[in-house]
C-alpha positions in Angstrom: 46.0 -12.5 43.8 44.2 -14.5 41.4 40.1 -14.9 40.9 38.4 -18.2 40.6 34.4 -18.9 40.5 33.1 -21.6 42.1 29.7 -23.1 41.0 28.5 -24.8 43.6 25.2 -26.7 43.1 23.0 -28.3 45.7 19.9 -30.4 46.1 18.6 -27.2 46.8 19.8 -24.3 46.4 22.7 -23.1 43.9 25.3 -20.5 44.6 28.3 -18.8 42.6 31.3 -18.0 45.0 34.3 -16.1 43.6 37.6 -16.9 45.4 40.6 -14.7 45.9 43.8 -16.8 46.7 47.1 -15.4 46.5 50.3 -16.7 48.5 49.2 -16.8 52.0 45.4 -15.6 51.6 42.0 -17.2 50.7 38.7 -15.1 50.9 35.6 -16.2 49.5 32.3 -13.8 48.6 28.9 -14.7 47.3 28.5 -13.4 43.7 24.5 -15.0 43.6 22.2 -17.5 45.2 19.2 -19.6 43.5 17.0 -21.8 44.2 17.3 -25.4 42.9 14.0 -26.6 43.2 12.8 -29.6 41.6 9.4 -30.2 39.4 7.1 -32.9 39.8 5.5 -33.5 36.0 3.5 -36.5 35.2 6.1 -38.2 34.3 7.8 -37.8 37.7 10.5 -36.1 39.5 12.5 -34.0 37.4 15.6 -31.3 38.1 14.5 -27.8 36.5 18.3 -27.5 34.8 17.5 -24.6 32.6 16.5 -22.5 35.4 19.9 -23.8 36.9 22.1 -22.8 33.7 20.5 -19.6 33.8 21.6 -19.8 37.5 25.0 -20.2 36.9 25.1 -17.4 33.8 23.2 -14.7 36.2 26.2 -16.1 38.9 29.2 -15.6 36.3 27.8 -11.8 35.3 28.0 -10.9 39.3 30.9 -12.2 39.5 33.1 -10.3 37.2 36.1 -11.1 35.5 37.6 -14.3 36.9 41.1 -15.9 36.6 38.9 -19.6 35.9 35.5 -21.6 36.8 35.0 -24.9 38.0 31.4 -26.5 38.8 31.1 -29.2 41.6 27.1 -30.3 42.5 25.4 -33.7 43.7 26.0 -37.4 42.5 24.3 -39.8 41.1 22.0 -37.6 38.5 23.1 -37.1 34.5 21.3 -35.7 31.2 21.2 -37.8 28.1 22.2 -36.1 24.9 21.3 -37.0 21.1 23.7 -37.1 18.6 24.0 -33.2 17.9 24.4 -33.0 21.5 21.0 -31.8 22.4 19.3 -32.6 25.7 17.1 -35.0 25.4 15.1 -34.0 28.2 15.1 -32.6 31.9 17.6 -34.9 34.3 15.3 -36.9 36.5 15.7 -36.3 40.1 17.6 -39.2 42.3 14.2 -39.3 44.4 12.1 -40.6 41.9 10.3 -43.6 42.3 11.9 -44.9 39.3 14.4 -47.0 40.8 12.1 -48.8 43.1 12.6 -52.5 42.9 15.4 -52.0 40.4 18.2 -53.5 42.6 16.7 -56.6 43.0 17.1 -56.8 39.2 20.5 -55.8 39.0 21.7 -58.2 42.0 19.9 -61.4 40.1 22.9 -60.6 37.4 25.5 -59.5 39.6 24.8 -60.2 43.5 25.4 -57.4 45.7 28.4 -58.7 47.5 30.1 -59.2 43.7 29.2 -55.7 42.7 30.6 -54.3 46.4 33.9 -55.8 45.4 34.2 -54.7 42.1 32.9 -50.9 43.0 33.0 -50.5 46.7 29.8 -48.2 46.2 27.3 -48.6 49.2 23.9 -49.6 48.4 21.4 -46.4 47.5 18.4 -47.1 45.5 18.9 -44.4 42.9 23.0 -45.0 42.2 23.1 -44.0 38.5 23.8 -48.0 38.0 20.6 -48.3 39.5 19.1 -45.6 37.1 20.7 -46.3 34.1 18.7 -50.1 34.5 15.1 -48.6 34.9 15.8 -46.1 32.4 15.9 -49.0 29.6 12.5 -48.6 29.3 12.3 -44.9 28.6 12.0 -43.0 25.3 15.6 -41.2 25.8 17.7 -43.8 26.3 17.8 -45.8 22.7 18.2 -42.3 21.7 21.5 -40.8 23.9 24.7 -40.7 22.1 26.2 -39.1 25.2 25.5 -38.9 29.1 27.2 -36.3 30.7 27.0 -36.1 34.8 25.2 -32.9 36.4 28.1 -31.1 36.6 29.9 -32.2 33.4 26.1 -31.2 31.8 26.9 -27.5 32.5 30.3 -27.7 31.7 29.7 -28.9 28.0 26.9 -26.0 27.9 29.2 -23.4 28.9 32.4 -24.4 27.1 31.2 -27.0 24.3 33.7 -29.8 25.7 32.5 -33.3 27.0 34.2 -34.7 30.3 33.5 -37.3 32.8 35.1 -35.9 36.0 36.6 -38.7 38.0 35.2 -38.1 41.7 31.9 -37.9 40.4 31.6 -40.9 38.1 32.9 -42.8 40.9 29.2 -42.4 42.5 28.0 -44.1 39.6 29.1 -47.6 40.5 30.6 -48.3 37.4 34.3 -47.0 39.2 36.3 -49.6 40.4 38.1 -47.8 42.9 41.5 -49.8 42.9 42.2 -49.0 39.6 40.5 -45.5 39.2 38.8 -46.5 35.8 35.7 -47.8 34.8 34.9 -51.3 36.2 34.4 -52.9 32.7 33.2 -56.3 33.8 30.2 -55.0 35.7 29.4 -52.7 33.0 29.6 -55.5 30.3 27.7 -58.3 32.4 24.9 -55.6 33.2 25.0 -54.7 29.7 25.4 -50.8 30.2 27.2 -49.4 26.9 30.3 -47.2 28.7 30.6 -45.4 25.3 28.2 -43.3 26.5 30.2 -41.4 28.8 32.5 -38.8 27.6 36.5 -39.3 28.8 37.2 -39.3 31.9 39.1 -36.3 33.5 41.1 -35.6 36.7 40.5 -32.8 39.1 42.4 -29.9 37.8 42.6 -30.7 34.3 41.3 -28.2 31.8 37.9 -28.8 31.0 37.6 -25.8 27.9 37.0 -22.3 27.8 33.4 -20.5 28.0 32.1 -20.1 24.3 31.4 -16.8 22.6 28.2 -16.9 23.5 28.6 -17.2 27.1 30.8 -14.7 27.6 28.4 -12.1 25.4 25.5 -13.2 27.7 27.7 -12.9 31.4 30.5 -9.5 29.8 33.4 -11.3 30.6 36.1 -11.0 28.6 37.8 -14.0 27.1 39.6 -16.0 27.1 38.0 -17.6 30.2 39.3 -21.4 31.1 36.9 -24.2 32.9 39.0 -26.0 35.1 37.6 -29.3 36.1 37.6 -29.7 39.9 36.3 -32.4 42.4 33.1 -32.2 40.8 31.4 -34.2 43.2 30.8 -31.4 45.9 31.4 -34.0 48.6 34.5 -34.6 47.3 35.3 -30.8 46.9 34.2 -30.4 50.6 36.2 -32.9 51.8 39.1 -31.3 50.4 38.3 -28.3 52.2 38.7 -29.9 55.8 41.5 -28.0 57.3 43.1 -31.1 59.2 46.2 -31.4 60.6 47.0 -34.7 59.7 45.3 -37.8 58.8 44.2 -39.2 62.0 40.9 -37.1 61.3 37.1 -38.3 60.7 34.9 -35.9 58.6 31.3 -35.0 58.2 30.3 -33.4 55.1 26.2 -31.5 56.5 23.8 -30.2 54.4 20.5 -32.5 53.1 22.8 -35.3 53.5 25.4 -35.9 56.4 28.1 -37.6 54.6 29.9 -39.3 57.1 34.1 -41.2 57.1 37.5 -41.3 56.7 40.0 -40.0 54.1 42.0 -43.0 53.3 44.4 -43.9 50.8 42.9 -47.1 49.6 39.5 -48.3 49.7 37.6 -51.1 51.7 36.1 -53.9 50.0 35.3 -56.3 52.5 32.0 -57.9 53.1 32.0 -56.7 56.4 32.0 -52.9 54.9 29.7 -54.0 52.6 27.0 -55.1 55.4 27.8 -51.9 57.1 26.6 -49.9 54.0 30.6 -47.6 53.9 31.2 -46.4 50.4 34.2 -45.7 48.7 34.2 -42.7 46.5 37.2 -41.2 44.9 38.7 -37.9 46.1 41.7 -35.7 45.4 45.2 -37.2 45.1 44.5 -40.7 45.2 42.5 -40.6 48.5 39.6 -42.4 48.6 36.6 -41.0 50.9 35.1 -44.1 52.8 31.9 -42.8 54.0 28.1 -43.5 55.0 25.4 -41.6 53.6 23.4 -40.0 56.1 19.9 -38.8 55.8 21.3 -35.3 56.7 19.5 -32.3 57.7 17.0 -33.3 55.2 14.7 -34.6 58.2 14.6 -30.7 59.6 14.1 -29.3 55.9 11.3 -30.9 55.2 9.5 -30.7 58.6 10.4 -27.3 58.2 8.8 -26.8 55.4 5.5 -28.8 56.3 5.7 -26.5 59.9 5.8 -23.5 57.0 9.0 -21.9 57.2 9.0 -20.9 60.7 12.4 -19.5 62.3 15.4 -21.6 62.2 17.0 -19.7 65.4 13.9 -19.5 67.8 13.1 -23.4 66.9 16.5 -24.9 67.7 16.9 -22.4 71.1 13.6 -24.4 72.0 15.2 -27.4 71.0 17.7 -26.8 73.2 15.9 -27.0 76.0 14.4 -30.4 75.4 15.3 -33.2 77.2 18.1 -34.9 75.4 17.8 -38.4 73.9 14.3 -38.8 75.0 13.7 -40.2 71.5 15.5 -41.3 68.5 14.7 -42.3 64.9 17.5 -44.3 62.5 18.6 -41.0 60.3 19.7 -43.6 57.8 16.5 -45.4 57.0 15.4 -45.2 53.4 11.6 -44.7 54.7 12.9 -40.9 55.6 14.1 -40.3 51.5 10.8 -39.1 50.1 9.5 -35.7 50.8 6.7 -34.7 51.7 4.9 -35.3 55.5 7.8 -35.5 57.8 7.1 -35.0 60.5 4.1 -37.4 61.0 7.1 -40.4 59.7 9.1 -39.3 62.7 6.5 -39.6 65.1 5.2 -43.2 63.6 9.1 -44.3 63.8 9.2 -43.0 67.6 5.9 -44.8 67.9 6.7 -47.8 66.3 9.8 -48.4 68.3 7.9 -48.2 71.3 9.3 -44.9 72.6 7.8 -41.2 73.5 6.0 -39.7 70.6 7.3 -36.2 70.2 4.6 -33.8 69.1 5.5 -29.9 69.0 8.0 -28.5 66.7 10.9 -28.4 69.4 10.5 -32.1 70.4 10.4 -33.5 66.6 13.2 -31.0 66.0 15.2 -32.3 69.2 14.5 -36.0 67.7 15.9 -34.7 64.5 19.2 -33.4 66.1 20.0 -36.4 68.5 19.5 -38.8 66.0 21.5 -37.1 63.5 24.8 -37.2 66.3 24.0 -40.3 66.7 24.4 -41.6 63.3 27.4 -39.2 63.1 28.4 -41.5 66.0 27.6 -44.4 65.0 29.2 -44.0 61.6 32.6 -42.4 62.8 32.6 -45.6 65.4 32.1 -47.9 62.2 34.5 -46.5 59.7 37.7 -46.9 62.3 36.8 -50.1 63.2 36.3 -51.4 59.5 39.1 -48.9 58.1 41.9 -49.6 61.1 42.1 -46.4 60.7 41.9 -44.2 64.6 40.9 -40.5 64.6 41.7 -37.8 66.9 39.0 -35.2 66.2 36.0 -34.5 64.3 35.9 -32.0 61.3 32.5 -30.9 60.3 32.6 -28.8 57.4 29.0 -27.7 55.3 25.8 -25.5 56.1 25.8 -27.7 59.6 28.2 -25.9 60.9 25.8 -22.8 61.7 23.6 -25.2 63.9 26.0 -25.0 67.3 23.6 -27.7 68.6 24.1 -30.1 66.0 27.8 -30.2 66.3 27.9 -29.8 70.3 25.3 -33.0 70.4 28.3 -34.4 67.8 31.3 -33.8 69.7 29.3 -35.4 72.9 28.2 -38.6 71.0 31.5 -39.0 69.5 33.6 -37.9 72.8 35.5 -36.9 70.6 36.4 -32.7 69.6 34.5 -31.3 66.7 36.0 -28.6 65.2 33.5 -27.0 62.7 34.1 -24.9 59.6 34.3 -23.7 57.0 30.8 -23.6 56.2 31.0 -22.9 52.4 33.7 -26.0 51.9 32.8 -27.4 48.5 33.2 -23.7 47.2 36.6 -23.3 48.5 37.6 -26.8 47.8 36.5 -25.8 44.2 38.7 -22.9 44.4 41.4 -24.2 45.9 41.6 -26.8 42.7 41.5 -24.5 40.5 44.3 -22.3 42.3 46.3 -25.2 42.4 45.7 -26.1 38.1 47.2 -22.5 37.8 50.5 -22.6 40.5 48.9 -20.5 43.4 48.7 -23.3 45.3 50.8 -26.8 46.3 49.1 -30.1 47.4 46.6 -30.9 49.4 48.1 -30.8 52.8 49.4 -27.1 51.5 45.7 -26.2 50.6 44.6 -27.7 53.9 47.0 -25.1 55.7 46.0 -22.1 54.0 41.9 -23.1 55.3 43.6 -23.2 58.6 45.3 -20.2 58.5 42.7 -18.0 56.7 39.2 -19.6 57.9 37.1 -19.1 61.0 36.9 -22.0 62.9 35.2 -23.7 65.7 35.9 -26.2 68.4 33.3 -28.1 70.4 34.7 -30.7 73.3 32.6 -33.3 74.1 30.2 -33.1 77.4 28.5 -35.6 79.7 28.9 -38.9 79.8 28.7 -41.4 76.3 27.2 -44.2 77.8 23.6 -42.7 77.9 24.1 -42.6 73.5 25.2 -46.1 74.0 21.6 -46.7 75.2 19.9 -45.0 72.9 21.8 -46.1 70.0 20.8 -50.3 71.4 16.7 -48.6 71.1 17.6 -48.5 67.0 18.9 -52.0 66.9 
């Protein structure tokens, strides 16, 4: 058996996993947990990445001597370097204000529907296209020599290489996805310089070894390779769906709820377009044609607001709420700033004409429907625009520890759920890196070991679909 760590990096929290694969075994351990959380300065919303390095060096010393290390985290966000390759400073956070009105801009050069079919990237306000264009007018940008993804970032730190991993930088929408390279025309018309991105690089290449320094501060003993892996943890997760075969839908849960199909080329039509699908890269060609959900964000943050109360009494009193009694759209973009949640729910409910929920268990309820019913609504969508039928459900992320969540899925859906493994990008990190060193074959071969060596859990559908029919026509 062989020992690979997994960074895995989330909007927030952080976590180092060491994996232990060997021919017909996969176990995965926490070595260390962090917090990720963000700091609002003047200037804005900004990621703390130094407290996140030191993250992922405290992570590495608990882990012991590993075989390899690969880092996946979110999309979207980057660090600017000078030209000694200093950081020129913290990586603003995609829910900044920043990009507000910026699309508008862009589309008066390149109108959406152009830019859809040259990318395929769905429309979020704070794609690093999107970024990259408000960020003219900062004091970094005439500066940067290099920009270097989250993920790549930490990389470069830990073994002084610079690398664009390719499932990542295909969130930037500067990918065209037919071609798996940079979409050079868009970049050129929106005058974005693609010099400043290191090479691109492929999930398993080598990506370096940790410096002498690193290795001093964590006591491993060198040589230690980086193995690049589907840095995008998304795309890492998706990898780590144990299916069958490929008539399967997916749903990626955490603070988002990334919802699709794994399909082996991606969907450019105007149709998919007004739908709002994306097509991001994954492993072996596949492309993962998905919706951005708002994700379990909503709950997070009303949550927090509620202060911290606990998770398992609040959804048992959920679960005694009457069901669909009212529904908000988990994909509306008024629901992506923090901060007084869940007074927004209650003015959507109120808005929309229907009952106001007001204790914890009814906005938590609201939370849960709504969120199955985007998962139905976008696992409805993506056959229909993909012609691609499913069979089941995979749910794969923290989600899969909220049994109500993927029960409420599996009924909106009439379709099974099978949920699991929880910690996916981590093993879908590992299992890259085991397969860069011969432990393990293709993906199908990966996706049998998660099914032979994960705990899983299947949810059939219950009651009748028609009463989500009605409350899905209340959102339109």
């Amino acid at each position: 058996m062989k020992s690979y760590a997994a960074v895995d990096l989330g909007a927030s929290s952080g976590r180092v996993m060491v994996g232990r694969v060997g021919p017909d075994s996969l176990e995965l351990a926490e070595a260390h947990r962090f917090v990720n959380r963000p700091v609002r300065v003047p200037e804005g919303l900004r990621w703390d990445i130094l407290a996140l390095y030191a993250g992922v060096l405290d992570g590495l010393r608990a882990a012991g001597q590993v075989d390899s290390v690969g880092i996946d985290s979110w999309a979207v966000d980057y660090g600017l370097l000078d030209a000694h390759g200093a950081l020129l400073g913290n990586p603003v956070h995609y829910r900044d204000s920043r990009t507000e009105g910026i699309a508008e801009k862009v589309w008066a050069t390149v109108p959406a529907a152009e830019l859809y079919a040259a990318t395929g990237l769905q429309y979020a306000p704070f794609n690093t296209l999107y970024q990259l264009t408000a960020a003219r007018s900062s004091a970094q940008l005439p500066y940067a020599e290099r920009l270097l993804l989250i993920p790549d970032l930490l990389t470069y730190w830990l073994t002084g290489e610079q690398g664009t991993e390719l499932t990542n930088a295909s969130t930037t929408q500067l990918i065209d996805p037919r071609t798996r390279d940079w979409s050079y025309e868009i970049a050129s018309r929106l005058g974005i310089d693609l010099s400043l991105f290191a090479p691109l690089r492929q999930p398993g290449d080598p990506a370096g070894v940790l410096r002498p320094e690193v290795l001093e501060e964590t006591g491993l003993g060198g040589p230690v390779p980086v193995t690049a892996v589907g840095s995008h943890d998304t795309a890492s997760a998706v990898a780590a769906v144990p299916a069958e075969d490929e008539r399967f839908a997916y749903i990626c849960t955490g603070t988002w709820s990334l919802a699709g199909l794994e399909l082996a080329s991606p969907v450019l039509t105007e149709e998919s377009r007004a739908a709002n699908f994306t097509n991001e890269l994954g492993l072996d060609g596949t492309v993962r044609y998905l919706r951005n959900i708002m994700g379990l964000w909503l709950l997070q943050e009303c949550v927090r607001a509620w202060g911290n109360p606990d998770l398992g009494g609040l959804l048992l009193e959920a679960s005694e709420v009457p069901a669909l009694r009212s529904v908000v759209d988990a994909g509306d973009s008024v629901f992506l700033a923090p901060g007084r949640m869940p007074e927004r729910i209650a003015e959507a409910c109120r808005d929309s004409g229907q009952p106001v929920p007001e204790s914890p268990a009814e906005i938590t309820r609201c939370i849960l429907d709504s969120l199955a019913l985007a998962h139905r609504r976008a696992v409805a969508d993506a056959q229909r625009l993909a012609g691609h039928s499913v069979d089941v459900v995979h749910v794969v992320g923290g989600g899969t520890r909220n049994a109500l969540l993927c029960q409420l899925t599996a009924d909106a859906c009439g379709l099974p759920v099978v949920a699991g493994p929880t910690e996916a990008a981590a093993l879908g990190n590992v299992l890259v890196q085991a397969r860069a060193h011969g432990l393990v074959g293709d993906l199908a071969d990966g996706r049998r070991l998660l099914t032979r060596t994960q705990p899983l859990t299947r949810y059939e559908p219950q009651g009748d679909t028609a009463r989500w029919s009605e409350a899905e026509a209340r959102l339109t």
